[in-house]
C-alpha positions as CSV (number, residue, x, y, z in Angstrom):
1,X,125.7,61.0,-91.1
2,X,128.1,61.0,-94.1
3,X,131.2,62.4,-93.3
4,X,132.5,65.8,-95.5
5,X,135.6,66.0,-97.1
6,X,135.5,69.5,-98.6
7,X,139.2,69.9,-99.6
8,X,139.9,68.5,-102.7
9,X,143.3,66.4,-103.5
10,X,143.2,69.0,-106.8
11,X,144.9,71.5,-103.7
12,X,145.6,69.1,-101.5
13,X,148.7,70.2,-98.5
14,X,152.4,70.8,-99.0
15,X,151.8,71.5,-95.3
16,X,151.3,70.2,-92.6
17,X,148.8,67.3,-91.4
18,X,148.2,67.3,-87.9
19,X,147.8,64.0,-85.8
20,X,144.2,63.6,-85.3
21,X,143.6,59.7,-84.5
22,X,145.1,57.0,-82.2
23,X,146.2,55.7,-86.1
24,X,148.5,59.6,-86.4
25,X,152.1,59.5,-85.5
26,X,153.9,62.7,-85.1
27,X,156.9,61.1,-87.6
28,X,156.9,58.2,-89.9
29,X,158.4,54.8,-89.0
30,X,161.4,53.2,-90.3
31,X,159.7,50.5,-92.2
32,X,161.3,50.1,-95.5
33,X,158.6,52.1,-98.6
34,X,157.9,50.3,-101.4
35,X,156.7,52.4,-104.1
36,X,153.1,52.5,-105.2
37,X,154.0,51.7,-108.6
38,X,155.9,48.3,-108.0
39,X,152.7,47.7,-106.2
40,X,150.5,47.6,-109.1
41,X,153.2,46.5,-111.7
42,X,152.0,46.9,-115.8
43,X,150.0,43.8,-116.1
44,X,146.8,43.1,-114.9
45,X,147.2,42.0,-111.4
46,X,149.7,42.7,-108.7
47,X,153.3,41.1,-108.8
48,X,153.1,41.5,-105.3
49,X,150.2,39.8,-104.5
50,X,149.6,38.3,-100.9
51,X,152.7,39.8,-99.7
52,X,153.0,42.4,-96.9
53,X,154.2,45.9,-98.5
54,X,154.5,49.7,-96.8
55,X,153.7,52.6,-98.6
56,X,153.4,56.3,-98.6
57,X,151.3,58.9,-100.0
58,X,148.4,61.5,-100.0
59,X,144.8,60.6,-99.9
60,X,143.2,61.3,-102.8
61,X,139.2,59.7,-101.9
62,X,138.0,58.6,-98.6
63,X,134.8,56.2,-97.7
64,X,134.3,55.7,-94.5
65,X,130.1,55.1,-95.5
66,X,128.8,53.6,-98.0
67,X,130.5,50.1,-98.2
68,X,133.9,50.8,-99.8
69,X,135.0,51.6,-96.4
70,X,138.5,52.1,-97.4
71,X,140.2,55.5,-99.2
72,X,142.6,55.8,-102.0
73,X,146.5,56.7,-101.8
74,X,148.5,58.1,-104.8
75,X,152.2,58.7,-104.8
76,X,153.0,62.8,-103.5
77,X,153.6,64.8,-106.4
78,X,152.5,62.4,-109.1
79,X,149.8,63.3,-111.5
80,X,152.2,65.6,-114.0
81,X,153.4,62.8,-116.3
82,X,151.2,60.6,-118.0
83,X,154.1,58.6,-119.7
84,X,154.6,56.3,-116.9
85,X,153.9,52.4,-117.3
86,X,152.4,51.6,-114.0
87,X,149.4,53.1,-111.7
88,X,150.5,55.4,-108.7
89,X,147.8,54.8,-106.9
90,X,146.0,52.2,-104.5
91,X,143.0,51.6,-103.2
92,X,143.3,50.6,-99.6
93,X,140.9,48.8,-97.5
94,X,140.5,49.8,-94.2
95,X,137.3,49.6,-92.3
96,X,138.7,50.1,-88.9
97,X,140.5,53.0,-90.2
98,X,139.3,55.0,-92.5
99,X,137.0,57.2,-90.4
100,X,140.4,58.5,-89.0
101,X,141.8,59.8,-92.2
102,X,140.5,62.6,-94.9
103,X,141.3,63.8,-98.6
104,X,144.7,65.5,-98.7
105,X,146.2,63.3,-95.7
106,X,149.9,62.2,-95.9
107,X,149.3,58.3,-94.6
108,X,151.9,55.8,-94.3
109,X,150.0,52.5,-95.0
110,X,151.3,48.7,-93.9
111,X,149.5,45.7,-95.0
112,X,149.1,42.3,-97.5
113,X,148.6,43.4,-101.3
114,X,145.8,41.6,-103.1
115,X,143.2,41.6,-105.8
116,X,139.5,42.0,-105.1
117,X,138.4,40.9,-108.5
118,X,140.3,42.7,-110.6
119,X,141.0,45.8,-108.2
120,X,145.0,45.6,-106.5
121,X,144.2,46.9,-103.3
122,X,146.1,46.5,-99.7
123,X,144.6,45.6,-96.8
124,X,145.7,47.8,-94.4
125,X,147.1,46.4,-91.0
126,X,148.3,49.8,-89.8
127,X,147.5,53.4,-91.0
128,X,149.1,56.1,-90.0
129,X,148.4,60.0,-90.7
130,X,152.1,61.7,-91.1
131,X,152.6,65.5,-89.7
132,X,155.2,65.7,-92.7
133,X,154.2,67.7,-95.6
134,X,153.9,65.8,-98.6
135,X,154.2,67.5,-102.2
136,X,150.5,67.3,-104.0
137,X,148.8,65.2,-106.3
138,X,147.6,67.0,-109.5
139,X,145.0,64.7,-111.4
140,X,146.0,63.6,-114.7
141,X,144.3,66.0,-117.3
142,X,143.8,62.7,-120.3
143,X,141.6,61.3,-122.8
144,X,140.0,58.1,-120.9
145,X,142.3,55.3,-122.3
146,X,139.7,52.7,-124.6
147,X,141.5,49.0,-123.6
148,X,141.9,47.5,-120.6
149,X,145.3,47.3,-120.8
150,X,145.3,51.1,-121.2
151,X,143.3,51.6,-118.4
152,X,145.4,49.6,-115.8
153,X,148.4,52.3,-116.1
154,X,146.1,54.7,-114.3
155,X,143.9,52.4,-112.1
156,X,143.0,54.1,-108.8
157,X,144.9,57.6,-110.1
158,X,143.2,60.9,-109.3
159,X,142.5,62.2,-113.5
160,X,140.1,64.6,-115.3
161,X,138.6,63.0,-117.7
162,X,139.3,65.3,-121.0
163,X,136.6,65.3,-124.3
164,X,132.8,64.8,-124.9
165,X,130.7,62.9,-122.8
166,X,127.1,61.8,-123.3
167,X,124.9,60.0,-120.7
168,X,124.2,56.8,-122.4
169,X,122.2,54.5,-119.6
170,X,120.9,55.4,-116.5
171,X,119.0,52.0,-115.7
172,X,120.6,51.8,-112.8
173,X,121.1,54.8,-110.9
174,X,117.8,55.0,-109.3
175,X,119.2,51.3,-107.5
176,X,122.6,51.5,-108.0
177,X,123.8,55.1,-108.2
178,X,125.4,54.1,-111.2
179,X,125.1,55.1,-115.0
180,X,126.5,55.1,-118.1
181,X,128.6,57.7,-120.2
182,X,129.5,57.2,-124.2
183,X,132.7,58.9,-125.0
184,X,132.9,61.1,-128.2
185,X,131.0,59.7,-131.1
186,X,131.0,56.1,-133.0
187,X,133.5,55.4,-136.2
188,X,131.3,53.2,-136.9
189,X,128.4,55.0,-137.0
190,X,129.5,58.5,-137.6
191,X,128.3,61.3,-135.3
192,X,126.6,58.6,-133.2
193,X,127.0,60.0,-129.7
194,X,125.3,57.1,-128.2
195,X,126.1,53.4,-127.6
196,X,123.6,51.6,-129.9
197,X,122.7,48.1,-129.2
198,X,124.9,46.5,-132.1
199,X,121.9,44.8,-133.3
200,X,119.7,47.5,-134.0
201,X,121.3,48.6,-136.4
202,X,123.1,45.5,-138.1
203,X,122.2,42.1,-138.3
204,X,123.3,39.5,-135.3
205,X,126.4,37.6,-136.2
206,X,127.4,39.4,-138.5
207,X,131.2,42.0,-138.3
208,X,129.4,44.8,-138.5
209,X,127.3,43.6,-135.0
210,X,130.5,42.2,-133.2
211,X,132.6,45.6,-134.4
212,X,130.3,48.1,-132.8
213,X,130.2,46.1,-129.6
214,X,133.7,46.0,-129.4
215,X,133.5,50.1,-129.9
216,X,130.8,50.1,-127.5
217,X,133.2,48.4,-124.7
218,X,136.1,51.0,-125.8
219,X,133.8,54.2,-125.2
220,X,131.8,53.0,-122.3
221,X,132.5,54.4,-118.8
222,X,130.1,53.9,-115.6
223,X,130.0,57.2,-113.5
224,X,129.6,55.9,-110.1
225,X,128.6,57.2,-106.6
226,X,131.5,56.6,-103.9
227,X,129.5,53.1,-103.0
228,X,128.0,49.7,-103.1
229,X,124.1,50.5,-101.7
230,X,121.7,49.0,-103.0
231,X,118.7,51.6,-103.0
232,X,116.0,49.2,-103.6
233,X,116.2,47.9,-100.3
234,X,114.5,48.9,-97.6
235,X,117.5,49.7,-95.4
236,X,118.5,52.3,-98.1
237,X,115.6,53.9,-99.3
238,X,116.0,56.6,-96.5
239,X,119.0,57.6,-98.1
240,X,119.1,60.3,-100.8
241,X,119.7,59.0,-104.4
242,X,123.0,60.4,-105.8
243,X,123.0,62.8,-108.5
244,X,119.0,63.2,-108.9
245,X,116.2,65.1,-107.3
246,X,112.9,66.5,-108.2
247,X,114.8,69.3,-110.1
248,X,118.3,67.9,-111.7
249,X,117.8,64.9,-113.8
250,X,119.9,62.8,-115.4
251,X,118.3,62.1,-118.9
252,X,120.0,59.7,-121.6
253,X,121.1,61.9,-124.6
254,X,122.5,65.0,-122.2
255,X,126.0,66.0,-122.4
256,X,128.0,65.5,-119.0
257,X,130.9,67.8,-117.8
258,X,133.3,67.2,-115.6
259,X,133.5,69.7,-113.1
260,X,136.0,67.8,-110.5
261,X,138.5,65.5,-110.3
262,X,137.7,61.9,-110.5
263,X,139.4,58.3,-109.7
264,X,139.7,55.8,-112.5
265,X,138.3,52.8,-110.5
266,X,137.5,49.1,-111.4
267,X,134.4,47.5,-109.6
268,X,132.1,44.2,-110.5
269,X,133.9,44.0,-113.8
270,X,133.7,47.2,-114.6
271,X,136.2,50.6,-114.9
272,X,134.5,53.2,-113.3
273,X,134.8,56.9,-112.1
274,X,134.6,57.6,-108.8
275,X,134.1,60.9,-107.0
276,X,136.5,61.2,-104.3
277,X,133.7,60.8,-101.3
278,X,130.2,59.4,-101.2
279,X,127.5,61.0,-103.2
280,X,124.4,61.5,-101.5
281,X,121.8,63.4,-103.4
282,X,122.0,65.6,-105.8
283,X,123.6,68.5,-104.3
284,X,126.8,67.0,-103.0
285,X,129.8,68.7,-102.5
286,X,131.3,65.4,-104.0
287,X,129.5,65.1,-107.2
288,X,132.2,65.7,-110.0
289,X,130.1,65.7,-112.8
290,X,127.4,68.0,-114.4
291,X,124.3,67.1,-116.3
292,X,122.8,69.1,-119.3
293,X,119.0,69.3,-118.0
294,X,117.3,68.5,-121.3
295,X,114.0,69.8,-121.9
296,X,111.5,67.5,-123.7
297,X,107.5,69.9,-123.0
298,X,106.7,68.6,-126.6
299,X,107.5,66.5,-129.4
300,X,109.9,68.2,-132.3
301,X,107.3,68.5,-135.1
302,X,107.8,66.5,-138.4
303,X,105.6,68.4,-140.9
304,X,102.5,67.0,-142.7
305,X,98.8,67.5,-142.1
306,X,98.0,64.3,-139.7
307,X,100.3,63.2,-137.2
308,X,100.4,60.0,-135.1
309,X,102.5,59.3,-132.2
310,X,103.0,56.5,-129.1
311,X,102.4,56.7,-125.5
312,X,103.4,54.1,-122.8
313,X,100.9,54.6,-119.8
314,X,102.7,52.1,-118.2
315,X,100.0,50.3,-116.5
316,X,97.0,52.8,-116.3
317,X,94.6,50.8,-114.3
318,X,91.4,52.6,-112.9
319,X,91.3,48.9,-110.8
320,X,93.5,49.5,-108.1
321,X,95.0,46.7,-106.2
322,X,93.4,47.6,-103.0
323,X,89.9,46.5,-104.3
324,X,91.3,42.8,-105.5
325,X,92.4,40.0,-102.5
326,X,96.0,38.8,-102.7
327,X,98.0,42.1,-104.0
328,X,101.3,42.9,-103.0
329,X,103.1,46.2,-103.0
330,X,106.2,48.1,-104.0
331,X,106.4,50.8,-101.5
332,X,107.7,54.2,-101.3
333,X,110.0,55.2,-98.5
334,X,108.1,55.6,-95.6
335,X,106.3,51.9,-96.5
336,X,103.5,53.4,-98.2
337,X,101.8,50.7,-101.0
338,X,102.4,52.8,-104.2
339,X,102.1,50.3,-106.9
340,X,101.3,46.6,-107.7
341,X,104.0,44.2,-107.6
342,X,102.3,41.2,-107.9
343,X,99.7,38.2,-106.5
344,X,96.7,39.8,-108.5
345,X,95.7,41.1,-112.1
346,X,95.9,44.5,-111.5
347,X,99.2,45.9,-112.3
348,X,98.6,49.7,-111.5
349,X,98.5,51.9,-108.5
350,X,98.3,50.3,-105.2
351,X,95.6,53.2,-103.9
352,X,93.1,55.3,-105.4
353,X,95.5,58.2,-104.4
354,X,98.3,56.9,-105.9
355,X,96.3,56.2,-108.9
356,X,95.3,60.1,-108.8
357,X,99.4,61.1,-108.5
358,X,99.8,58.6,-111.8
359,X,96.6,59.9,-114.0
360,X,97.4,63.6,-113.1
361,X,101.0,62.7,-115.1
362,X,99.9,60.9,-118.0
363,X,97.0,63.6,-118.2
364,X,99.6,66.2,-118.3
365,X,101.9,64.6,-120.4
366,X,99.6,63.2,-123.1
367,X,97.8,67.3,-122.8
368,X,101.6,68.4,-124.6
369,X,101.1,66.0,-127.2
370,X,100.4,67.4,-130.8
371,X,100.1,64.3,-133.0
372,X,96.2,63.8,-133.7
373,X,96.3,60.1,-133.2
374,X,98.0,58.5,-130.6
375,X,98.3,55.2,-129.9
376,X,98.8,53.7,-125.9
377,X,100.7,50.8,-124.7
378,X,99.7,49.1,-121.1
379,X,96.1,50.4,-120.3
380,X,94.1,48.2,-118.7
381,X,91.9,45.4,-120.0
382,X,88.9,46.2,-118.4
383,X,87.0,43.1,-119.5
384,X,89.3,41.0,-117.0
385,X,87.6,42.6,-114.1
386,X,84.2,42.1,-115.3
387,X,83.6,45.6,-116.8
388,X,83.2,46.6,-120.3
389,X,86.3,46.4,-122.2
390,X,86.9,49.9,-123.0
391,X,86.0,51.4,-119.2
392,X,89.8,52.3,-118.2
393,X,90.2,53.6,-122.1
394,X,86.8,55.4,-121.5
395,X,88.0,57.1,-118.0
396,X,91.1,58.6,-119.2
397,X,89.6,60.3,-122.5
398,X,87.3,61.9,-120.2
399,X,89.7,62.9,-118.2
400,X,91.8,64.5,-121.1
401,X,88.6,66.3,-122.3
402,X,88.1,67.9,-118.9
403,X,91.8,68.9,-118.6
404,X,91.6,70.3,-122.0
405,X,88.0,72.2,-121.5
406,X,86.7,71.0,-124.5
407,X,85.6,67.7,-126.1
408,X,89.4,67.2,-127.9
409,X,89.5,63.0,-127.6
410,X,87.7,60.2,-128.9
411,X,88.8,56.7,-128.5
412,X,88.7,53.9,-131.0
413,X,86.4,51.0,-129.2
414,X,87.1,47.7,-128.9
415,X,86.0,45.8,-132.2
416,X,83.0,43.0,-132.1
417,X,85.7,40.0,-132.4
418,X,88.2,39.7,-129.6
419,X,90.5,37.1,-128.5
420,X,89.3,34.8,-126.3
421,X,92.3,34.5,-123.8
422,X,93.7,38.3,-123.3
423,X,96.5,40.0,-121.3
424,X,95.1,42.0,-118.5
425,X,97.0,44.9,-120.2
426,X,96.3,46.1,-123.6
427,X,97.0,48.7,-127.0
428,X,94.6,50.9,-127.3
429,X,94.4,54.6,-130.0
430,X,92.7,57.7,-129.1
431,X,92.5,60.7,-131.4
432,X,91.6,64.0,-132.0
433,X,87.7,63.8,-133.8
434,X,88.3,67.5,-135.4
435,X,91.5,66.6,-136.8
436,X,90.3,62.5,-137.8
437,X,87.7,59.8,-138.3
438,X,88.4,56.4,-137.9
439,X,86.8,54.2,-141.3
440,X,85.2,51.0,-140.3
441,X,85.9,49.2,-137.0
442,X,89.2,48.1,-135.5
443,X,90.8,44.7,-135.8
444,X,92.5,42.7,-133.7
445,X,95.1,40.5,-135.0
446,X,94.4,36.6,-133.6
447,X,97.6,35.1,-134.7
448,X,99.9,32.7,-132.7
449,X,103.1,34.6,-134.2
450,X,101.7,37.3,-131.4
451,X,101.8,34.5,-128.4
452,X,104.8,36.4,-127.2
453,X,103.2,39.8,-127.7
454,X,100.4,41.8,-127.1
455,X,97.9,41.5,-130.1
456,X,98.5,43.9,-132.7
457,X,95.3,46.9,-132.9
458,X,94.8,48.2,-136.7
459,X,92.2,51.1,-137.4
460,X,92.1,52.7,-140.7
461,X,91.8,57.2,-140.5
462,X,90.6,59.6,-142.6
463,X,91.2,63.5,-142.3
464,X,88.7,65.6,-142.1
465,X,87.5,67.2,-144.5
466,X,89.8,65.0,-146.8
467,X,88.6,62.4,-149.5
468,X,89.7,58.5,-149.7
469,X,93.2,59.7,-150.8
470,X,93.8,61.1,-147.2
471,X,92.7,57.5,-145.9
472,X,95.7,55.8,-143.3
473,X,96.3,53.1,-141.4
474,X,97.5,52.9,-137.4
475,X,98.7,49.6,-136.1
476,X,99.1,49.6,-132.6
477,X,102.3,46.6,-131.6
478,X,103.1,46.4,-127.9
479,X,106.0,43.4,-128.8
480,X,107.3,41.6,-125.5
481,X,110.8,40.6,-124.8
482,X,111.7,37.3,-126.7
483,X,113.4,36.5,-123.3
484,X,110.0,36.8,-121.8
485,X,109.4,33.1,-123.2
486,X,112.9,31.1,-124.2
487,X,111.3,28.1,-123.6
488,X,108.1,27.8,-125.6
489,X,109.8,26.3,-128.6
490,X,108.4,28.9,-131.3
491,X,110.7,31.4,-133.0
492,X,109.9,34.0,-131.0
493,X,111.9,32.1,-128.3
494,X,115.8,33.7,-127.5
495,X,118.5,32.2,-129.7
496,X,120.9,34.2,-127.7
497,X,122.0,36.7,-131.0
498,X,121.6,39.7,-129.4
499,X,117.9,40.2,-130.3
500,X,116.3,38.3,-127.7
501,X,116.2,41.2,-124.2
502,X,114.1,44.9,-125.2
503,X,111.3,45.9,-126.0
């Protein structure tokens, strides 16, 4: 069970703290204090490091799950002036200890100072929860500083974070807790709220590339969740993922509002935020931040008469991996196979009713669309499995038709020259027969510059009712990482520029 801290530092006592632990004196000590501050110095590490140091203050975040199992200490009654040089705050670890104290304590903490890559911290060797009242902490209302240097006066401080804030990445918080926040908008690309991989939008090597990477670094801040789990695991996947649930989401592009103080923290080379107790799913008293819920039901529509528009299925396999031998599974959190992870061709759903739980999305999804052709990425090459080429293609059109009540899709079949050595996932375009005809048969491009990629799928369209002038052409790319291959010698390999990782 993860222990509550419901008062926040934001209030925290000028009262008084009751003893409540075998660590709780009724009075302080007489060791000599040494301030916070002289602690953590102005450079980048402690000038105290790896000597023994006392010091006082008022819990401002606690841990005592999770795996930071320590809590942070600021100086009483710091917070109102932002002009001082040095941080005054600490993070202290304490495993032994920290279940004994809470947010808003007044601790007296003995113990060695050191630097956990990069973080000053003190290990504690004695805490002790004072029955003295100690003025509060009010967290530092400031812009989040840009350099590193600028960030190190308020390392481990209790702040609210003051501007615009726009989730930028959230790779990670599905296995980390972790994502990504873009501060204001780019110089360098003016209104961009985003940060833009540097070369995809100038060329590698060049100023332009290395400018907005340096810009990216400067408005970058990782919003993290009180810990180190690792909810990939299968120790961790009992527990609740922070900030996200089947109704909040956490979508790249949504504006994020701080709602609660946070601490300015610095982690596995990172600065991050951290709420002052653990997160644990997405209704936690902790969470300090707010998410815009975007809603995306359709596409925006971009005028015209035909439109055409992309669709990953990300693996739509009719073949599930329990009819193949050697298959093995990511599971959910009771164990269950849900999908392939590897030791077999398929690359689907583990189970036909998993398969059923992935077809009812895409059908869903793909039933909002609006563009008349639509070309899919990762269906399944049904010829490697000893069928007809075009059976998984085949099976989900039907399936669209039935869910629309009418006969809306057609699908483009596979042309009468294929390559001989194939992926066993493919491109493939479906399209809306009232709205478009397709003009001749599809091609598939056989060219070793796609050894890398997926082969490319080109079928010329004509509107109906239209004459040659209203003729197009689709070309269906699926391109693979360039770090998918570094070592085949061809230029598709990495050179390490920038352009090599995406999609």
């Amino acid at each position: 069970m993860i222990n509550r801290r419901p008062t926040r530092i934001a209030a925290a006592v000028l009262g008084t703290a009751l003893a409540v632990s075998s660590f709780s004196v009724a009075h302080a000590d007489t060791a000599e204090i040494t301030p916070i501050e002289q602690i953590q110095g102005t450079g980048g590490s402690s000038p105290m490091a790896g000597q023994d140091a006392t010091v006082r203050g008022v819990v401002t975040g606690a841990y005592a799950e999770g795996g930071f199992r320590g809590f942070y200490v600021q100086s009483a009654g710091s917070g109102v002036d932002p002009s001082g040089q040095a941080s005054s705050a600490i993070f202290v670890y304490a495993p032994d200890e920290v279940s004994s104290v809470n947010v808003g304590d007044h601790v007296q903490v003995s113990g060695e100072v050191s630097e956990y890559y990069g973080l000053t911290q003190l290990k504690a060797g004695s805490v002790a929860v004072l029955d003295e009242p100690a003025e509060s902490v009010k967290p530092l209302a400031i812009p989040l500083p840009s350099s590193d240097a600028e960030r190190e006066r308020f390392e481990s401080m209790l702040i609210e974070p003051q501007g615009e804030f726009t989730v930028s990445d959230n790779y990670s918080l599905n296995q980390y807790g972790e994502l990504s926040l873009a501060m204001g908008t780019s110089e360098i690309l003016p209104g961009e709220r985003l940060l833009r991989q540097p070369t995809d939008v100038f060329r590698p090597g060049s100023a332009e590339a290395e400018a907005l990477a340096a810009e990216n670094e400067q408005r970058s801040i990782v919003v993290d969740d009180g810990a180190t789990l690792n909810f990939a695991t299968s120790k961790n996947k009992q527990i609740a993922l922070p900030y996200i649930d089947a109704q909040q989401r956490v979508t790249v592009g949504a504006d994020a509002t701080f709602i609660a103080p946070v601490i300015l923290d610095y982690r596995y080379d990172t600065w991050r935020l951290q709420p002052q107790g653990q997160v644990v799913g997405a209704d936690d008293g902790d969470i300090a931040v707010n998410f815009e819920q975007l809603e995306s039901d359709a596409p925006q529509e971009v005028g015209g008469n035909v439109s055409v528009g992309s669709f990953n299925v990300l693996n739509y396999f009719t073949t599930t991996g329990d009819m193949l031998d050697g298959c093995s599974y990511y599971t959910d959190r009771e164990g269950n196979p849900i999908n392939v992870r590897g030791g077999c061709d398929a690359r689907g759903a583990a189970t036909a009713e998993s398969f059923e739980r992935q077809q009812s999305k895409i059908v869903s999804a793909l039933g909002k669309f609006t563009a008349d052709v639509v070309v899919l990425e990762e269906i399944e090459n049904s010829a490697r499995f000893g069928q007809n080429r075009d059976a998984a293609l085949a099976n989900l059109v039907n399936e669209l038709n039935e869910e629309a009540g009418d006969e809306v899709w057609s699908y483009v079949p596979t042309p009468s020259v294929v390559p001989a050595d194939e992926d066993v996932i493919r491109t493939a375009i479906i399209y809306r027969y009232k709205a478009v005809k397709p003009i001749d048969e599809s091609v598939i491009l056989d060219d070793p510059a796609f050894s890398n990629a997926r082969d490319p799928l080109a079928q010329a369209f004509q509107r109906v009712g239209g004459n040659q002038n209203t003729r197009f052409l689709v070309v269906a790319n699926h391109f693979k990482s360039k770090g998918s291959n570094p070592d085949d010698g061809s230029g598709n390999a990495d050179k390490g520029d920038g352009q090599g990782p995406g999609m």
